[in-house]
C-alpha positions in Angstrom: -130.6 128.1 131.2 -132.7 128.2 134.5 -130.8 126.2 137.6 -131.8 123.1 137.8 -133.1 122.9 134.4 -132.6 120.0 132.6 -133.8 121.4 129.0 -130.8 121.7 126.8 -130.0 125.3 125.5 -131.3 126.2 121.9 -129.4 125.7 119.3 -128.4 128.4 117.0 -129.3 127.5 113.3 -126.9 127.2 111.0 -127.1 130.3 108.0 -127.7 128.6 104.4 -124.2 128.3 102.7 -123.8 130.9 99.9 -124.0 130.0 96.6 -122.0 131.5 94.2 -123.7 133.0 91.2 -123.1 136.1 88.5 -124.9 138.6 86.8 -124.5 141.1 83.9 -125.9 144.5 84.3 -126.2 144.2 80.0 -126.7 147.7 78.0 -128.0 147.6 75.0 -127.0 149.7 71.8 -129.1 152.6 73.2 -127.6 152.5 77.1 -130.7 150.5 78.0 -130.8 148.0 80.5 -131.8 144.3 80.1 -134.3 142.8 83.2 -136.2 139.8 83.1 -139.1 139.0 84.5 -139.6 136.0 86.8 -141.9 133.9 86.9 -144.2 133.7 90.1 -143.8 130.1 91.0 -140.3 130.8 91.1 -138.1 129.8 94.4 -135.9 132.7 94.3 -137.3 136.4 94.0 -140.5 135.4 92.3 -142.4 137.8 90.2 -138.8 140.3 90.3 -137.3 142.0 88.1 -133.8 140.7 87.6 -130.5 141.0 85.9 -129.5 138.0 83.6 -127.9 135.8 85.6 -127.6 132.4 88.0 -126.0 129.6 89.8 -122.7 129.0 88.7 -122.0 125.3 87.2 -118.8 123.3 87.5 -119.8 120.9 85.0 -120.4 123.8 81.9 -118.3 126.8 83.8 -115.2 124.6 86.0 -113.6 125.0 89.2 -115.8 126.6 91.8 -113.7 127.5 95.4 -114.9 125.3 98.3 -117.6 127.1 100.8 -114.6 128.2 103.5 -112.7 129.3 101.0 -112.1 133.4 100.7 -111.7 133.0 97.1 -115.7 131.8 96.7 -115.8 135.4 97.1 -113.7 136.8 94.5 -114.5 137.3 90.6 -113.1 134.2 88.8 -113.0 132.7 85.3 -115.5 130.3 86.0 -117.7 133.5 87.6 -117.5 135.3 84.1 -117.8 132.0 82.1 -120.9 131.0 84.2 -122.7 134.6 83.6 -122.2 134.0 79.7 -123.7 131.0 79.8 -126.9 132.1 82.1 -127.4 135.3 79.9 -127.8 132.7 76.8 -129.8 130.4 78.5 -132.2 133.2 79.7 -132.3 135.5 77.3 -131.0 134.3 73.7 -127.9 137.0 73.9 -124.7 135.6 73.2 -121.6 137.4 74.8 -119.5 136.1 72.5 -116.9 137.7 69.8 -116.2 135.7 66.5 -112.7 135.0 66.4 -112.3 136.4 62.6 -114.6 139.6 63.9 -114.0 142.8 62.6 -113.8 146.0 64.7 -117.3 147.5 65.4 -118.4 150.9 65.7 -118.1 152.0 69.5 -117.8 148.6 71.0 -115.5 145.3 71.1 -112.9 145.4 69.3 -113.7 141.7 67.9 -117.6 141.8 65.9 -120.1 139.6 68.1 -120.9 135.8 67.2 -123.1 135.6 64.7 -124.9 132.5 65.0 -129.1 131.5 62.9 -131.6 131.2 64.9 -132.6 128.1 64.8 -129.2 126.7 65.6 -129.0 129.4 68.7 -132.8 128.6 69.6 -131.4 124.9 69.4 -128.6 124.8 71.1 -129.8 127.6 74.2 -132.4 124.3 74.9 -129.7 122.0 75.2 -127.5 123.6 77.0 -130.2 124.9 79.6 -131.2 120.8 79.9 -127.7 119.9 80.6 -127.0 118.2 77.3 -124.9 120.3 75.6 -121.6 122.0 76.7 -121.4 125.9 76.6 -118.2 126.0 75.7 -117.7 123.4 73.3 -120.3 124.7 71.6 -118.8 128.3 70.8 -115.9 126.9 69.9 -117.7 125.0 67.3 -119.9 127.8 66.0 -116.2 129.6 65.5 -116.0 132.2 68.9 -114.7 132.8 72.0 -116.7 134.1 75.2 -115.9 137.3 75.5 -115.2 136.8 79.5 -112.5 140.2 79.3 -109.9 138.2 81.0 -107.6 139.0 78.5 -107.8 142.9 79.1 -106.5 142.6 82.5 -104.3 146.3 81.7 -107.3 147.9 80.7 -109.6 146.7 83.6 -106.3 147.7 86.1 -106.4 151.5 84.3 -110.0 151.5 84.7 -109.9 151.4 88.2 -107.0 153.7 88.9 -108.1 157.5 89.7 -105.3 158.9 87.6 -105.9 156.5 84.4 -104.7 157.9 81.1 -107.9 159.0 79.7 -107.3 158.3 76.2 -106.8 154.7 77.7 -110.5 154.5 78.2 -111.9 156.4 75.4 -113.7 153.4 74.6 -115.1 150.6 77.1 -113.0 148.1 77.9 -114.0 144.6 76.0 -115.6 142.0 78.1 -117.1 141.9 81.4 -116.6 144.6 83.8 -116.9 143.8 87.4 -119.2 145.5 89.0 -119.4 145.5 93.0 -120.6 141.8 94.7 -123.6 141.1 96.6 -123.3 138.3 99.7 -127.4 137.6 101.1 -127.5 138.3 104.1 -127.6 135.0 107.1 -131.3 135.6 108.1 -132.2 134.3 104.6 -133.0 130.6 104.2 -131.7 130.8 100.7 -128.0 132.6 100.3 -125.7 133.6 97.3 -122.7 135.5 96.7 -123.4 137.0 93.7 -120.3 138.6 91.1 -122.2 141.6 89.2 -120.7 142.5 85.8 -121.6 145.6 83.4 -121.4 144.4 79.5 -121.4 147.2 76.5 -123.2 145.7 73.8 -121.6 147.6 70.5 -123.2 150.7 69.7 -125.7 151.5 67.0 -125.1 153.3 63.7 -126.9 156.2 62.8 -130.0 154.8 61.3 -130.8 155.2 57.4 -133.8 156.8 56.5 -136.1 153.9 55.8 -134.9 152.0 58.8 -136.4 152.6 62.5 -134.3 154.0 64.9 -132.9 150.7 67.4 -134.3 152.3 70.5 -137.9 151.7 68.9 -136.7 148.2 67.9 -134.3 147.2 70.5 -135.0 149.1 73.4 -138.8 148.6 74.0 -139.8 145.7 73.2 -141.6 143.0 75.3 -142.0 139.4 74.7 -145.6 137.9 76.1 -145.6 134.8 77.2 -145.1 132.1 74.7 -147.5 129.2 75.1 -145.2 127.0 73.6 -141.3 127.1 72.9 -140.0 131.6 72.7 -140.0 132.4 69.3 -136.7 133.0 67.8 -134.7 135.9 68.4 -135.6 138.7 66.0 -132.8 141.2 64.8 -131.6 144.9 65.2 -131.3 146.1 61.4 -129.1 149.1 62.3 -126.6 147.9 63.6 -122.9 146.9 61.3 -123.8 143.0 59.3 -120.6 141.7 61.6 -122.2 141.9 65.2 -125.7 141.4 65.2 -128.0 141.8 68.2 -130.4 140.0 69.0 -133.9 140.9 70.4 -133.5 139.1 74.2 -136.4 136.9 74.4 -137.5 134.9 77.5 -136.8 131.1 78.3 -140.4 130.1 77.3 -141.5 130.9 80.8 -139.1 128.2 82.5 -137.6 130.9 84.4 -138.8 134.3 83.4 -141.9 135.2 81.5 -140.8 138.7 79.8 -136.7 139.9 78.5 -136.9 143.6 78.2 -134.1 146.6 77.7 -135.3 150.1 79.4 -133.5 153.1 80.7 -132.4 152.7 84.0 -134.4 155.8 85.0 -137.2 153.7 84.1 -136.8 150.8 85.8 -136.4 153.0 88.9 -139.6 155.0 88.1 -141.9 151.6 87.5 -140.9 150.0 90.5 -140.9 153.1 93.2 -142.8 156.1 90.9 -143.0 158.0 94.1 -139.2 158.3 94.7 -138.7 158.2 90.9 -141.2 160.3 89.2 -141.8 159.0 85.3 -141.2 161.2 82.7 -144.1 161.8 80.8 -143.1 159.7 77.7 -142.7 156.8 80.2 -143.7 153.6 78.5 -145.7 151.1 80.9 -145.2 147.2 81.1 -147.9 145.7 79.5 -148.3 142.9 81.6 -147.7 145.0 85.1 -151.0 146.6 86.9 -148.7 148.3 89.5 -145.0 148.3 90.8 -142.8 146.4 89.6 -140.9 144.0 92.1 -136.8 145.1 92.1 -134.9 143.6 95.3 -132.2 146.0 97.2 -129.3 145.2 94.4 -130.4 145.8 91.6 -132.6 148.9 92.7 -129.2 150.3 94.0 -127.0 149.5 90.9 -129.5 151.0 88.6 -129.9 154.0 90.8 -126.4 154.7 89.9 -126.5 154.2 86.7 -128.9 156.2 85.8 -127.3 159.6 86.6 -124.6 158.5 83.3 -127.2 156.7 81.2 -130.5 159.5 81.3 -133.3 158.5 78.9 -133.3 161.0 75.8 -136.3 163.6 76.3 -138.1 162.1 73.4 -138.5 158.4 72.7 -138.5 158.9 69.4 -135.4 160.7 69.2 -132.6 158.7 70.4 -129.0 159.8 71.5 -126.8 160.0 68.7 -123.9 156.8 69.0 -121.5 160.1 70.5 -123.3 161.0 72.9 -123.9 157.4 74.1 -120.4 156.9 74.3 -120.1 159.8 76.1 -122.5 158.7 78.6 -120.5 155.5 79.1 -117.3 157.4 79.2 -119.3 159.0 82.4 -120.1 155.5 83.5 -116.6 154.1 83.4 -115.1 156.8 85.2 -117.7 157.3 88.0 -116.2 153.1 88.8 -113.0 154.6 89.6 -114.5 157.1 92.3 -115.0 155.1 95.5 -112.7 153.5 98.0 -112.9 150.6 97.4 -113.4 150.6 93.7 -117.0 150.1 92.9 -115.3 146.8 91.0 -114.0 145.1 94.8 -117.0 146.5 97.1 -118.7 143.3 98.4 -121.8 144.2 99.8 -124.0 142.6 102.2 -127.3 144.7 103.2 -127.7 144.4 106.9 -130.9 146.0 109.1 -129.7 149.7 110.7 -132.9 150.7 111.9 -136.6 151.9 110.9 -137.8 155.0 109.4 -141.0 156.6 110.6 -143.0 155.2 107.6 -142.2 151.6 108.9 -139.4 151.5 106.0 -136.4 149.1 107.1 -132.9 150.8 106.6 -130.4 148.7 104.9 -126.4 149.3 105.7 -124.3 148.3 103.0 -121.2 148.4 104.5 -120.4 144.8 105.2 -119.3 142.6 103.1 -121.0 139.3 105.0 -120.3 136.7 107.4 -117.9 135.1 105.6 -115.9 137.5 104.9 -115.7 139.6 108.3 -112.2 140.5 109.5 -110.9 140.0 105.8 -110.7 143.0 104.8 -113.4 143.6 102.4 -115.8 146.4 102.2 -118.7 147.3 100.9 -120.5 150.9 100.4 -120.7 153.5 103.2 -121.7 156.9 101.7 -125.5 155.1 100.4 -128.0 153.2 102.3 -131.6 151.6 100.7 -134.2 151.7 102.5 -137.4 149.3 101.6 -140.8 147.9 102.9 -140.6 144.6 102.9 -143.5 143.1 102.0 -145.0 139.8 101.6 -145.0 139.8 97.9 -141.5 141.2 98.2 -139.9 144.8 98.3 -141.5 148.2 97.9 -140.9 151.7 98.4 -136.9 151.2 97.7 -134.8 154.2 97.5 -131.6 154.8 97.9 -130.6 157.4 100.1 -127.2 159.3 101.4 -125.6 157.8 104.7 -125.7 160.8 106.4 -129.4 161.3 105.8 -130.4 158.3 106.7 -128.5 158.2 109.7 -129.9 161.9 110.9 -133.6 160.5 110.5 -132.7 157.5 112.5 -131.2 159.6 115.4 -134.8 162.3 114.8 -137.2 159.1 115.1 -134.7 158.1 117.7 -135.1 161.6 119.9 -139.1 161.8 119.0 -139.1 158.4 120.7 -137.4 159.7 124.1 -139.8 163.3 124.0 -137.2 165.5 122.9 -139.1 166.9 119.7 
């Protein structure tokens, strides 16, 4: 302040508190990955492309840690309970295993809840509207979320370099946690976000007057209902004890389209520059250019899709061994960073700008809240973006040390030494 000035100083606004939410990176029988779309009018990340996934709920999902408390920031039952829930409520899929389930071909070791339509179609309304417990309601239809907290050995083995492999020759049941995502303070909305990776059972070889499930399951797109979503249609291939449901969208509350697509895909739709297509690329039919994917989940799917490649041919789909395979490759990539890809908390903060105007995103801290604790987030990889007013474009995700050695090139060309 000036002498003599009688104007008091600015004051510093307060950053948003962070919510906490959950989302489930959700593959499908063929290694696809589920994204809905939202809706334009939406308040957060209109018109993106987005995980399944919300706000977490003490009244349907319990006890959620205070706002100065560190352990707002740490996966919790009422994290994996609230994802469930949000994944039903948006999408019609039920992470749930019956509790008299049989063992299924390369996935839980309990079948999936089977529950008719119309009482799922029913019950997903109530529950979205408040009226109707999540919980209670599994427990009535005869399940039990299938949250993984009961497999805390195998999620410990899956994170130690030197696991027993035969320990993980299948996935581990439940939710997996997958790295956590804290928005950064410039933001006028915040979260701190829990991601999760889900392995929906695998699908059988198909018999010969059945479709393969990657024509059925994997590209398929809902329009946009003009009245309640129609309900969820089934994958025939797959074993009578854990059926699959088609995802479908909430009716256009929240998200217009529910679709599973390689991750490649994803990637290739929303940057096709960075990601060429493969020819065989299917297109969205309701998308006339790039699809909207914010920082996260462009990054996420970026490494996933170096385990989960699209098959060369659409029409020829991996057979269930090599899919398992290719999640084998998944898993133990998780186990490869320090720290584990499950306990990185990531909070993309501004490191500079590329030539092309492109804003560099660190990902090495893990957020205001959470500064001096200890926690870390990813320092080999960096995304860089345009951000634009109807969101981000251009995303890729690039190697530290690349990024960093354009920065300090744009940096020199800036003081005449080039």
């Amino acid at each position: 302040m000036a002498q003599g000035s009688t104007r008091p100083p600015a004051k510093t606004k307060a950053a948003a508190i962070a919510q906490p939410s959950a989302s489930v990176i959700l593959l499908s029988p063929t290694n696809q990955i589920l994204l809905l779309h939202r809706v334009r009018t939406s308040s957060a990340f209109p018109s993106a492309y987005v995980f399944p996934g919300g706000n977490l709920s003490e009244d349907q999902d319990g006890s959620i840690p205070s706002q100065d408390s560190p352990q707002r920031h740490i996966d919790s039952g009422a994290y994996r309970r609230g994802v469930i829930r949000e994944c039903f409520e948006e999408s019609g899929i039920l992470l749930a295993k019956s509790k008299n389930g049989r063992k299924t071909q390369g996935g839980n070791d309990a079948g999936m809840l089977n529950v008719p339509d119309e009482e799922r179609e029913k019950a997903r309304k109530k529950i979205h509207a408040g009226r109707l417990k999540f919980a209670e309601w599994i427990q009535e239809m005869g399940g039990e979320m299938d949250t993984g907290e009961q497999q805390a050995l195998s999620v410990t083995c899956f994170r130690a370099p030197n696991c027993d492999p035969k320990l993980t020759k299948s996935p581990p049941d439940g939710l997996l946690p997958f790295t956590r995502w804290v928005t950064p303070t410039n933001m006028p909305k915040r979260f701190t976000t829990q991601m999760y990776l889900y392995f929906l059972p695998l699908a059988r070889p198909s018999p010969p007057e059945q479709l393969p499930v990657a024509e059925i399951a994997g590209a398929h797109e809902d329009p946009l209902p003009s009245t309640a979503p129609p309900p969820p249609r089934r994958t025939p291939n797959l074993p009578q004890e854990s059926p699959i449901p088609i995802p479908t969208s909430d009716g256009g509350i929240e998200h217009t389209t529910a679709t599973f697509r390689h991750a490649s895909t994803w990637l290739s739709l929303a940057n096709p520059d960075a990601y060429p297509p493969p020819a065989s690329s299917p297109a969205l039919d309701d998308q006339d250019g790039p699809i909207i994917l914010f920082p996260p989940q462009l990054f996420l799917l970026h490494l996933i899709s170096f385990h989960l490649p699209a098959p060369p041919d659409p029409k020829q789909p991996f057979p269930p061994a090599r899919l398992a395979q290719q999640r084998r490759s998944l898993l133990q990539f998780l186990k490869t960073s320090d720290p584990p890809w499950a306990d990185k908390c990531i909070s993309p903060t501004p490191i500079g700008t590329l030539g092309d105007g492109r804003s560099v995103l660190g990902l090495e801290r893990p957020g205001q809240e959470l500064e001096g604790s200890g926690r870390r987030g990813e320092s080999e990889r960096a995304v860089v973006v345009d951000f634009q007013r109807e969101g981000p474009r251009r995303l890729e995700v690039w190697s530290r040390p690349e990024v960093e050695k354009m920065l300090v090139k744009r940096k020199d060309a800036g003081r005449g030494k080039l």
